[in-house]
N, C-alpha and C positions, 0 to 999 in steps of 0.2 A: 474566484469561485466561492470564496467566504466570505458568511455572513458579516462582508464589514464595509465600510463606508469610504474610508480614508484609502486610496493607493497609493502606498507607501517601495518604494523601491527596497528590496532586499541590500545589504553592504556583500560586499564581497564575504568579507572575514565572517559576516552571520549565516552566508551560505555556507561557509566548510565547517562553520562550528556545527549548521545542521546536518550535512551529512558524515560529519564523525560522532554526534548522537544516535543518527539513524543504523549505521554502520554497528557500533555496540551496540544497540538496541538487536540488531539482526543475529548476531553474532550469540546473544544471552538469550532470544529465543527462538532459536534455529532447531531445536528439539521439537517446540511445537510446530513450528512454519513446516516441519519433514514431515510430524503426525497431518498437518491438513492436507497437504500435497497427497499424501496416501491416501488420506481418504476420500481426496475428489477422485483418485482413479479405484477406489473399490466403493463407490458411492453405494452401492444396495445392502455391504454390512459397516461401514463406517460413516451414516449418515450422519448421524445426530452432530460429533464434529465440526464437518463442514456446516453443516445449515446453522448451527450458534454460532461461529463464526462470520458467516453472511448476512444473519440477523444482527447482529451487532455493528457489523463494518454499517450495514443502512441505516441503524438508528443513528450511529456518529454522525454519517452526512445528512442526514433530516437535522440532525440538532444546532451542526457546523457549520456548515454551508446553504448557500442560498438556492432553494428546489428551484426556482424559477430560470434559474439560468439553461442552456441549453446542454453545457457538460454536464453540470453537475445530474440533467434527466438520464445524461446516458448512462451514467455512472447508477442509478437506480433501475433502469431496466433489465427487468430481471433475466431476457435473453442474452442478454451484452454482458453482463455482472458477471457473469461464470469466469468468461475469459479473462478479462478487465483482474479480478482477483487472484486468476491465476499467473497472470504477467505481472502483478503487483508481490505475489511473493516469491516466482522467479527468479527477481529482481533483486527481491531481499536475500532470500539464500546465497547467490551469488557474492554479495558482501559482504560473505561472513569471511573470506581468505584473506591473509596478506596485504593483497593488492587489491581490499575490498573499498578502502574510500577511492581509490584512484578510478577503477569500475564506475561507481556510482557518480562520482562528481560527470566523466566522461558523457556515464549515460546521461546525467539531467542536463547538464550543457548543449546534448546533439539533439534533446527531445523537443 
């Protein structure tokens, strides 16, 4: 789905290096990931929040990834992007405990 050329198979060991980046990463900002989650469910006094964060997730993939592909449209439609966003920080909150790389590795292996 990224703007790249070469398909390069992932190593085992640089998948777990990245999901114990992503894991801390979740983990340090799981303060904010709670503020956006609240504020998609009080969306008419916590807008501004969510919609700079949904502006921004769409400029990364316009910038990152290649629009042309067919994921990457769904992933910018902005009916689907609600949900899509909100299973993507889910995801991440849930990786913030203990037994948060073993979670995550789980889920991106069964995905």
């Amino acid at each position: 789905m990224r703007k790249s050329y070469i398909k390069n198979n992932i190593k085992i060991d640089e998948f777990d290096a990245l999901i114990k980046v992503t894991v801390e990463m979740s983990r340090f900002l799981y303060p904010y990931i709670r503020k956006l989650l609240q504020s998609k469910d009080d969306h008419e006094n916590n807008s501004v929040i969510w919609n700079d964060f949904e502006n921004r997730f769409i400029e990364l993939i316009n910038e990152r990834f290649n629009i042309n592909s067919m994921k990457v449209k769904k992933l910018l439609n902005q009916t689907e992007n609600d949900e899509i966003l909100i299973n993507y920080l889910l995801t991440l909150s849930l990786c913030i405990s203990n037994q948060g790389y073993k979670k995550l590795k789980n889920f991106l292996l069964n995905f």
